[in-house]
VOSEKE-591208 format. One record per residue: residue number from 1; y, x negated, z negated of N, C-alpha, C, CB in turn; residue in three letters. Coordinates in steps of 0.02 Angstrom, whole numbers. Each point is the difference from the previous one (the first is absolute). Glycine has a CB too. Layout:
<rs>
NUM	Y	X	Z	Y	X	Z	Y	X	Z	Y	X	Z	Ala
...
</rs>
This chain:
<rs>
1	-4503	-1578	4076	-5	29	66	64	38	16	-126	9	-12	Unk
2	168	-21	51	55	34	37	1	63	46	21	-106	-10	Unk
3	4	142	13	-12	51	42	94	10	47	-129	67	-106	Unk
4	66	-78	171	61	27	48	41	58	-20	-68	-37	87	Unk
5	155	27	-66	31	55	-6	-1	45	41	50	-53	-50	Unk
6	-55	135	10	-23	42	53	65	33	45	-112	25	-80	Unk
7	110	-15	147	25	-8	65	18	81	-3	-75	-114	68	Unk
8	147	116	-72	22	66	-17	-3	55	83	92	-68	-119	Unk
9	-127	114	103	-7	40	75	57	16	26	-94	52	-26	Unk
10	84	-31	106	70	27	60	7	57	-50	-25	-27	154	Unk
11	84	53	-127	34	66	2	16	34	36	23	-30	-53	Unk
12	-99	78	77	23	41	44	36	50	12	-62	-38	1	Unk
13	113	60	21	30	45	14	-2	44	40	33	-56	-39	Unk
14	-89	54	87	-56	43	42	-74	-28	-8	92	26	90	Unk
15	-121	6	-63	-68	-10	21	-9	-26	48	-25	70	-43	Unk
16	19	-147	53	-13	-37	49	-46	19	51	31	-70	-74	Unk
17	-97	101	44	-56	12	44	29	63	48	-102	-43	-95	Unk
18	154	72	100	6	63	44	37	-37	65	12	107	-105	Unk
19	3	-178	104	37	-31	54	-67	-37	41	133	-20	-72	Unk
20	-121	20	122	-41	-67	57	8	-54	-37	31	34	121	Unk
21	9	-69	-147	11	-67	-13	87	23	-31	-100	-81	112	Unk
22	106	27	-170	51	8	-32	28	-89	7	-47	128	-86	Unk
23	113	-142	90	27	-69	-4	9	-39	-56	46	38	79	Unk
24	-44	-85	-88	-4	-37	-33	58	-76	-3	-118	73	14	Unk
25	169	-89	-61	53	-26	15	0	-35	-84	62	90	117	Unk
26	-44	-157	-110	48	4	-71	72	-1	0	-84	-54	-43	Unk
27	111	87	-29	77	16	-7	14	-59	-43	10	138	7	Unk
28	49	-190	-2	3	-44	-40	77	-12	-36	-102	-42	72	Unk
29	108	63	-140	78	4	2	22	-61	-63	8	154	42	Unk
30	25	-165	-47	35	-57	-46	25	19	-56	29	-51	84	Unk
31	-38	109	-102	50	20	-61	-39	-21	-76	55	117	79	Unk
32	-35	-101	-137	-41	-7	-52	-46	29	-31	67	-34	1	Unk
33	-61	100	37	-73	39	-15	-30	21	54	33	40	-96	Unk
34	-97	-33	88	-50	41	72	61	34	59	-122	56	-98	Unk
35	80	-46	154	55	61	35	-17	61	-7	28	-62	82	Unk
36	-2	100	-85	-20	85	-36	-40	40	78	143	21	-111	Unk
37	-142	26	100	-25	53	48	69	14	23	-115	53	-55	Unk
38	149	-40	27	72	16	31	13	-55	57	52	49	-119	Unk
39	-39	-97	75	30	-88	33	-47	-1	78	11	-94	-150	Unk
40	-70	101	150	-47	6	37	17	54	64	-70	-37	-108	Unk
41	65	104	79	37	43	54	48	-33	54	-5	81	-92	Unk
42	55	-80	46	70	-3	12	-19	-70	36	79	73	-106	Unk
43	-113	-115	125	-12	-65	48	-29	-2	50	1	-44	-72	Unk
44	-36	100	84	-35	32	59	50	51	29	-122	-15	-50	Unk
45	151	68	29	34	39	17	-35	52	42	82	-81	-19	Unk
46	-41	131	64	-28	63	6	-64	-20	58	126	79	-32	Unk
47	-121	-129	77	-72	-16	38	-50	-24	-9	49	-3	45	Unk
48	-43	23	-100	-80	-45	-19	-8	60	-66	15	-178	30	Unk
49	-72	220	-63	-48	32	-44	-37	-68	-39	-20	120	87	Unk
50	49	-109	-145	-33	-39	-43	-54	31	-45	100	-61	8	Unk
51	-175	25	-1	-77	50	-7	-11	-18	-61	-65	2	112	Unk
52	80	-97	-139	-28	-7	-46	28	-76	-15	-101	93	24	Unk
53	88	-110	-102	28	-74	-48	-26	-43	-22	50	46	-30	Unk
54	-69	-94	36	-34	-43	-54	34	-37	-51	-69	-10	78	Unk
55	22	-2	-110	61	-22	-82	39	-92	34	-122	67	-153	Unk
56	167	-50	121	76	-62	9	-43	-70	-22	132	87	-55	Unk
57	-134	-133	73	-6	-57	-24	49	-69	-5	-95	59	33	Unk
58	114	-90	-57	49	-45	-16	-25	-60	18	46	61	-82	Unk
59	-3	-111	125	-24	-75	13	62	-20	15	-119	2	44	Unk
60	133	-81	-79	53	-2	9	73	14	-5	-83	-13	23	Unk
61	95	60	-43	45	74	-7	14	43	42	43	-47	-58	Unk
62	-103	57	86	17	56	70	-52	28	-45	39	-44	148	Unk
63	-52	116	-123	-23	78	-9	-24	7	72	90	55	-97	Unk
64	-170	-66	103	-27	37	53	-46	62	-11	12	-106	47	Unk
65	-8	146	-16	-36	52	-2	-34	35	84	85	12	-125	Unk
66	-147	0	133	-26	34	44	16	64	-8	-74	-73	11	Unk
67	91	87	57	43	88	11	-74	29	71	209	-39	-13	Unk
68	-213	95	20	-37	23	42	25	65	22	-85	-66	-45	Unk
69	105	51	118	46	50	39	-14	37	60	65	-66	-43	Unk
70	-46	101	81	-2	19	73	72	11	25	-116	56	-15	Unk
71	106	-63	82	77	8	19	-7	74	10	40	-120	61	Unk
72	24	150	-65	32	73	4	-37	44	37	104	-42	-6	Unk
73	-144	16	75	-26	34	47	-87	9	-9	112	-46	73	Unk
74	-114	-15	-114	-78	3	-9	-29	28	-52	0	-86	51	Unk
75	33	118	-78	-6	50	-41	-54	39	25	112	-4	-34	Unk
76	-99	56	87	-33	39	33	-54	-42	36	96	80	3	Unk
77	-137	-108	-30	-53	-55	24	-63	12	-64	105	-107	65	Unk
78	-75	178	-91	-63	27	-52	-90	0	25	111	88	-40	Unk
79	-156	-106	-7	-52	-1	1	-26	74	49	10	-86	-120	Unk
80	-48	88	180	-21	57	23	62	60	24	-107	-37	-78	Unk
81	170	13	98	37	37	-6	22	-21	102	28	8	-179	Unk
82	-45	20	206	37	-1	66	55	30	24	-87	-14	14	Unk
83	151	-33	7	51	47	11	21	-26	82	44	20	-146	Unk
84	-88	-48	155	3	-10	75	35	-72	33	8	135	-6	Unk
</rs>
């Protein structure tokens, strides 16, 4: 009997639940290892808040990974939080 491999969790770097809705994108880079949290940053840059990661997967020789973001402004789009 085989057992599925187990499916390594996101990495949150906030608490998703305090946003309306958080984005959802994959980051796909070519190099020889995963793309880091750094690599990641640094590809979004200052307009976009990066919330959260999912683990790297390899096909082919690309490195995809699910990133979960908001842009700069939607930040302030907090759970119960009215700013008008």
């Amino acid at each position: 009997m085989s057992r599925a491999p187990k499916k390594a969790a996101i990495v949150w770097l906030e608490d998703p639940r305090q946003y309306e809705y958080v984005r959802v994108s994959q980051f796909t880079s070519g190099s020889r290892s995963p793309p880091s949290e750094r690599a990641v940053r640094e590809s979004i840059g200052d307009l976009y808040k990066l919330v959260g990661y999912g683990p790297a997967t390899r096909v082919d020789g690309l490195f995809t990974r699910d990133i979960y973001w908001l842009k700069a402004h939607e930040e302030r789009l907090r759970k119960g939080r009215d700013d008008g």
